[in-house]
C-alpha positions as CSV (number, residue, x, y, z in Angstrom):
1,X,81.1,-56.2,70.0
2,X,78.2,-57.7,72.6
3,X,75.2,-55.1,73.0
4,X,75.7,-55.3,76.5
5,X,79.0,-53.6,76.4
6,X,77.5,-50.1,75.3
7,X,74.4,-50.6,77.9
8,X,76.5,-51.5,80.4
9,X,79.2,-48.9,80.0
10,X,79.3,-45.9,82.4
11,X,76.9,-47.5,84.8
12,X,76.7,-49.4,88.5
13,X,76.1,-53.1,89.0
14,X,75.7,-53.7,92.9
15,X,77.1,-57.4,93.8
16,X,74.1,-57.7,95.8
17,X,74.2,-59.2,99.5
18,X,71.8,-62.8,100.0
19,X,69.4,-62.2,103.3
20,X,70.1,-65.5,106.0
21,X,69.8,-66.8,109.2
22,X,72.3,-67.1,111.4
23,X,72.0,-71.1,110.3
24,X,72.4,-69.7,106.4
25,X,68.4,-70.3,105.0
26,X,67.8,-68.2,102.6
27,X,64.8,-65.3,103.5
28,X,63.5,-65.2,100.4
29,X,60.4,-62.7,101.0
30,X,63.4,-60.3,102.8
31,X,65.1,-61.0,99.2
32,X,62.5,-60.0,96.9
33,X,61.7,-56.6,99.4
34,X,65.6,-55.9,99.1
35,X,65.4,-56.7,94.9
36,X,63.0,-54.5,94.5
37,X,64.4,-51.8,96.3
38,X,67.6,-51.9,94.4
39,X,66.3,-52.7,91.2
40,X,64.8,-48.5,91.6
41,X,68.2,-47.5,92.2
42,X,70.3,-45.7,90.0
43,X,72.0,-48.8,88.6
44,X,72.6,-50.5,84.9
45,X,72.3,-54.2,86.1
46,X,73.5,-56.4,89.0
47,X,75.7,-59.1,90.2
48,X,74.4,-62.0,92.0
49,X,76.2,-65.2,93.0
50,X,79.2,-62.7,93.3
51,X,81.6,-63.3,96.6
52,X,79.3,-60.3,98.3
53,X,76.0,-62.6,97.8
54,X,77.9,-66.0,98.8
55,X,77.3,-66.9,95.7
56,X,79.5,-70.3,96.1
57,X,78.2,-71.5,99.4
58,X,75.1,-71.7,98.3
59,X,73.1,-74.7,97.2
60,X,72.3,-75.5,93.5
61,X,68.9,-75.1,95.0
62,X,69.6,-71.9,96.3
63,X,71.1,-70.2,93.6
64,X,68.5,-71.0,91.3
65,X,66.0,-69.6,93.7
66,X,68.3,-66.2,94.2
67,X,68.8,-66.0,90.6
68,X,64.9,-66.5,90.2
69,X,63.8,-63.9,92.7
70,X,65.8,-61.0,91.3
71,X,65.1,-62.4,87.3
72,X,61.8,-61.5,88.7
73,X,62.6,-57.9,90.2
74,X,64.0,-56.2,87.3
75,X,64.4,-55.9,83.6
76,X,68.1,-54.7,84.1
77,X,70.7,-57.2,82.9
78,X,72.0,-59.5,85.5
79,X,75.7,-60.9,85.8
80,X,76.2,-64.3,87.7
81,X,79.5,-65.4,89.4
82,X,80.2,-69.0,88.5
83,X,83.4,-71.1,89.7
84,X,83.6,-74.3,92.1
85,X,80.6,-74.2,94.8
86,X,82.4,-74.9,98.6
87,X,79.6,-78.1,98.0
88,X,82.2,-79.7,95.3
89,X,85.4,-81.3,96.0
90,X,87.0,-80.6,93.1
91,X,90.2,-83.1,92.6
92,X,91.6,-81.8,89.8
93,X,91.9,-78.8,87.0
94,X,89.4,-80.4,84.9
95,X,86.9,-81.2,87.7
96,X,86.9,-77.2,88.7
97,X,86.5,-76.9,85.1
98,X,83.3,-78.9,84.7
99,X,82.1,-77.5,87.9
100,X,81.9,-74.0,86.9
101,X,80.7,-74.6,83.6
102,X,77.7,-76.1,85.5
103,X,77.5,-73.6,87.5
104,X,77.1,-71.6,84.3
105,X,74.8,-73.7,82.5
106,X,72.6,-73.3,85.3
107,X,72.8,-69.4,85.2
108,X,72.4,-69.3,81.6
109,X,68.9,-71.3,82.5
110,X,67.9,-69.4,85.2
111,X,67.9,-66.0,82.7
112,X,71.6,-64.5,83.6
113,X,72.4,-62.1,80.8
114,X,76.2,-62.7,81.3
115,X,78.3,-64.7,83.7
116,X,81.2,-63.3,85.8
117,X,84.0,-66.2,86.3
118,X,85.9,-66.9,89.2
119,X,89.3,-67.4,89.1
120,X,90.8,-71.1,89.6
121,X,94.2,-70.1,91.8
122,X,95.7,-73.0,91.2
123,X,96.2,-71.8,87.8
124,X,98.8,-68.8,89.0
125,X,101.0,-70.8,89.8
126,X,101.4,-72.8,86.4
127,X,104.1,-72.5,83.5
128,X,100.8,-72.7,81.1
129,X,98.3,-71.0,83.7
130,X,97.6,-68.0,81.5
131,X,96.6,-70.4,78.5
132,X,94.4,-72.5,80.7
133,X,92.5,-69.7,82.4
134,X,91.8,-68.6,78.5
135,X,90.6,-72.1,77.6
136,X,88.7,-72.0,80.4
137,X,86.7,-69.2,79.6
138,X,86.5,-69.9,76.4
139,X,84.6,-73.6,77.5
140,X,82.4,-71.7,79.8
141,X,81.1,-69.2,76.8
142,X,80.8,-71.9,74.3
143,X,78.9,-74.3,76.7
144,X,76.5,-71.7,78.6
145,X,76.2,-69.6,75.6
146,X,76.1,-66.3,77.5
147,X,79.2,-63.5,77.4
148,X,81.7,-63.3,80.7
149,X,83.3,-61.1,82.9
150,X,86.8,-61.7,83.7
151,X,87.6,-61.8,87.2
152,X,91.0,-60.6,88.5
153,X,90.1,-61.5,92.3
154,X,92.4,-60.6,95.3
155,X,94.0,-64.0,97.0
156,X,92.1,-62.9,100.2
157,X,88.9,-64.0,98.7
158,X,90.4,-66.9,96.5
159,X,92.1,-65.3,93.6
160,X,95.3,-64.9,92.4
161,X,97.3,-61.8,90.3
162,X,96.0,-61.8,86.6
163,X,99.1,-60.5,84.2
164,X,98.7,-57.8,81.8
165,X,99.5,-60.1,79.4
166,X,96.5,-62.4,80.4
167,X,94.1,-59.7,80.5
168,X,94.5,-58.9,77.0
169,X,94.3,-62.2,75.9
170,X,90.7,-62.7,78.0
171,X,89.3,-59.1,76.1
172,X,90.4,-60.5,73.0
173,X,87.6,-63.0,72.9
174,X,84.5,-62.0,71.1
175,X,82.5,-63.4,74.1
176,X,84.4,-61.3,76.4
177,X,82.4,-57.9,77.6
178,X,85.2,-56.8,79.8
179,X,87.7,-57.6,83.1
180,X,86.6,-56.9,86.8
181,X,89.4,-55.8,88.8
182,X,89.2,-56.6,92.6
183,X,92.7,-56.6,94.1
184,X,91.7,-54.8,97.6
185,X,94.8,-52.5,98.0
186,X,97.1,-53.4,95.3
187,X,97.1,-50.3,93.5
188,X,100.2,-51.1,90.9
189,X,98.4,-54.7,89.9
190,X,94.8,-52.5,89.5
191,X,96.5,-49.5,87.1
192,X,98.1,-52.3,85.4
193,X,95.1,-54.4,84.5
194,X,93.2,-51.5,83.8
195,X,95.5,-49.9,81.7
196,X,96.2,-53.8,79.7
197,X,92.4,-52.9,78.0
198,X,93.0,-50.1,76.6
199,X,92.3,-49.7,73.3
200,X,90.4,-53.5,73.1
201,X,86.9,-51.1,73.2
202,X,85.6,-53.8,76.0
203,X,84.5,-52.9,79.6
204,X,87.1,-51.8,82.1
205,X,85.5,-52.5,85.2
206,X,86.6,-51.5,88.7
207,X,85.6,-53.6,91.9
208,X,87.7,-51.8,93.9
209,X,85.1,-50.9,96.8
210,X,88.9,-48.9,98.5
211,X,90.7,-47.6,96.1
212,X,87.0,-46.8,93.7
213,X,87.5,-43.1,92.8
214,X,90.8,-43.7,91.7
215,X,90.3,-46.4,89.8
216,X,87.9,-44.1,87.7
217,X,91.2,-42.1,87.2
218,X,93.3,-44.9,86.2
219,X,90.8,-45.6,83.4
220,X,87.8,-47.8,84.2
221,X,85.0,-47.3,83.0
222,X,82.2,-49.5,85.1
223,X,81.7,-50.3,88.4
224,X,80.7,-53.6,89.7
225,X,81.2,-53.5,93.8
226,X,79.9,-55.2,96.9
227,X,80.1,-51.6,98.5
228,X,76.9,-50.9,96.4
229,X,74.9,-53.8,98.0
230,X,73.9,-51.1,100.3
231,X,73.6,-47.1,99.8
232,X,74.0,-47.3,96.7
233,X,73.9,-43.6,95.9
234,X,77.2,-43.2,97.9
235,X,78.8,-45.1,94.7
236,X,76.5,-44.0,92.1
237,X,77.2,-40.6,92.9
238,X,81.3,-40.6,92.5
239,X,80.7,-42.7,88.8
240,X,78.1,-39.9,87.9
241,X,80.0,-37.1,88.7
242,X,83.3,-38.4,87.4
243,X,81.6,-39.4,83.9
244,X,79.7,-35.9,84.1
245,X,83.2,-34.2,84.0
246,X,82.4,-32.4,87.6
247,X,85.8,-32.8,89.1
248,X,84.7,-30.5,92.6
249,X,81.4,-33.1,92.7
250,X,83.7,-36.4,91.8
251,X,86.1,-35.0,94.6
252,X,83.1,-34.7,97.4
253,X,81.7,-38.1,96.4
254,X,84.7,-39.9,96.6
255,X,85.5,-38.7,100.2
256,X,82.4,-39.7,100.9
257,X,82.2,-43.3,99.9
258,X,85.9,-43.8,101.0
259,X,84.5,-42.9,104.6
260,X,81.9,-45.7,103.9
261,X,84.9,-48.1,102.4
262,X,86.7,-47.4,105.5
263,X,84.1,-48.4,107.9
264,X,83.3,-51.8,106.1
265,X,86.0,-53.3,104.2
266,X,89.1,-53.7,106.0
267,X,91.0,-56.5,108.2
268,X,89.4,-58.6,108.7
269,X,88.3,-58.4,104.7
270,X,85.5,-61.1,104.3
271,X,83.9,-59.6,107.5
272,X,83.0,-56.6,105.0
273,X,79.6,-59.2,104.0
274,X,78.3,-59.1,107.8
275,X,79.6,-55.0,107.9
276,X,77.4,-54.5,104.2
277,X,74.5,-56.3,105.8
278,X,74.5,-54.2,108.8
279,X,74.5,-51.1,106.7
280,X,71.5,-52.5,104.5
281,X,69.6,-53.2,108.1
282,X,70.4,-49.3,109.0
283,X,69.0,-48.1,105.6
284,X,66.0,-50.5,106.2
285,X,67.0,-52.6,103.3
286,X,66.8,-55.8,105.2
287,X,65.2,-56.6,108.6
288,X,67.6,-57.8,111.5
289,X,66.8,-61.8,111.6
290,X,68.2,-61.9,107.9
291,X,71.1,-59.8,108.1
292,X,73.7,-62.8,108.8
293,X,76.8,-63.8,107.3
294,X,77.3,-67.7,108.5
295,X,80.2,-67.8,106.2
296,X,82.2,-65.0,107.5
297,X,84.1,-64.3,110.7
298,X,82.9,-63.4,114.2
299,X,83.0,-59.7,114.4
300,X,83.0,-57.6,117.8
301,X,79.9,-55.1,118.5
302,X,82.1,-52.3,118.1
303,X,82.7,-53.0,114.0
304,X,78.8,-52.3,113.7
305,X,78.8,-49.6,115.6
306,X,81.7,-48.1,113.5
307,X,79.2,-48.7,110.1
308,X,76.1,-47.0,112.2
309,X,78.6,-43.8,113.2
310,X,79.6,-43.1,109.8
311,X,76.1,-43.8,108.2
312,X,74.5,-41.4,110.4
313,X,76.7,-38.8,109.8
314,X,76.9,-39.0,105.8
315,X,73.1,-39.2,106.2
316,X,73.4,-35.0,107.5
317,X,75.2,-34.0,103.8
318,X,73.4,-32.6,101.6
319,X,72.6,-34.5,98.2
320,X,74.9,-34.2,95.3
């Protein structure tokens, strides 16, 4: 088994937001403020290049330079998504292929300790999809030389349904540290995958920034989620608690991040970047001119307002 399975156990990797313009540069002094203010939080590593950061519309130039900044920040071990960038137009299977193991080559040479890899949908809907998705990350491990994170991504943000059956064949690969759900709402597809890894000893790892106290109860283990890009003691606090055994604390912590899930991740779903940015301006994370999403949907005033509201008042409870 990987050393980073029992440091990463039982802790919080933040999918980190990247701070832009409105034309998408990259504020690269905002970015080393904000990665060193989560790097202090309570957290056991972090995710950049992950759907929350952009991760795939940004240039080769760019992730190196994001990957650089927090590689610079923090010790803490640092997961990086990997997959097609929006830049390549990926033809076929074996073209997505080569492009994320590029992608991960250049993670594994920027100091990534592990890479987390998107999902190719095309694959779902193939007689022999489950076998390629394993080949696939078995190509990216052997040719970046760092371990993965299995991906089971929601089709809203480019994934598809992993099967039991494939999840258990992805944590049976010695470079395999464990399988992120993030199916949004799908709570029968997130028990299931969840409960396929039991037993393998590898990471059971909820991104599931709305259904994330339950998915503690269904059985994972770790928490890697964009709602920890900002206030991160809102999600620290309900993995604490629940690990800790305090059911009236886990109970209180979970109501309370669920407010904050409610007031940032829902239809439209990939406004929840721009909503997460918002919240790290209030928290004076990030400054204003680099709280932009460019890649995400035109939101009304009112949606910020909505993520002030319920910031404020979570702000009058008492730690705990």
């Amino acid at each position: 088994m990987h050393a980073l399975v029992s440091r990463l156990r039982g802790t919080l990797l933040p999918a980190v937001v990247t701070p832009m313009s409105t034309e998408g540069v990259v504020a690269y002094d905002v970015l080393a403020s904000y990665a060193g203010a989560l790097a202090a939080q309570p957290i056991g590593g972090l995710a950049v290049w992950a759907h929350t950061g952009r991760g795939l519309y940004l240039t080769a130039a760019d992730r190196s330079k994001v990957l650089e900044t927090w590689r610079q920040a923090t010790d803490l071990p640092i997961v990086a998504g990997v997959g097609v960038p929006r830049s390549e137009s990926a033809q076929s299977l074996q073209e997505a292929s080569d492009a994320t193991v590029a992608m991960a080559q250049q993670a594994a040479a920027g100091g990534a300790d592990a890479v987390m890899v998107y999902p190719l949908a095309a694959l779902g809907d193939m007689p022999d999809g489950d076998a390629q998705a394993v080949a696939l990350h078995e190509r990216v491990a052997a040719e970046s030389g760092l371990p993965l994170v299995g991906f089971y991504l929601h089709g809203e943000a480019g994934g598809y349904p992993y099967s039991p059956e494939l999840i258990r064949d992805l944590l049976s690969l010695d470079s395999m540290l464990g399988v992120k759900t993030a199916t949004l709402d799908r709570a029968i597809g997130c028990q299931d995958a969840i409960w396929a890894g039991r037993g393998t000893g590898k990471l059971l790892i909820t991104g599931e920034d709305r259904m994330y106290g339950p998915s503690f109860m269904w059985g994972a283990d770790t928490a890697l989620v964009g709602i920890a890009a900002a206030q991160v003691e809102l999600s620290a606090a309900v993995l604490r608690t629940w690990t800790a055994g305090d059911h009236s604390g886990f109970l209180t912590a979970s109501e309370r991040l669920d407010r904050f899930a409610a007031a940032t991740f829902y239809a439209p779903i990939e406004g929840y970047v721009q909503r997460m940015l918002w919240a790290a301006v209030w928290e004076g994370l990030i400054p204003e001119d680099a709280s932009h999403d460019p890649y995400g949907p035109d939101l009304p005033a009112g949606e910020r307002d909505l993520v002030i509201r319920c910031l404020e008042e979570l702000s009058h409870y008492p730690a705990i």
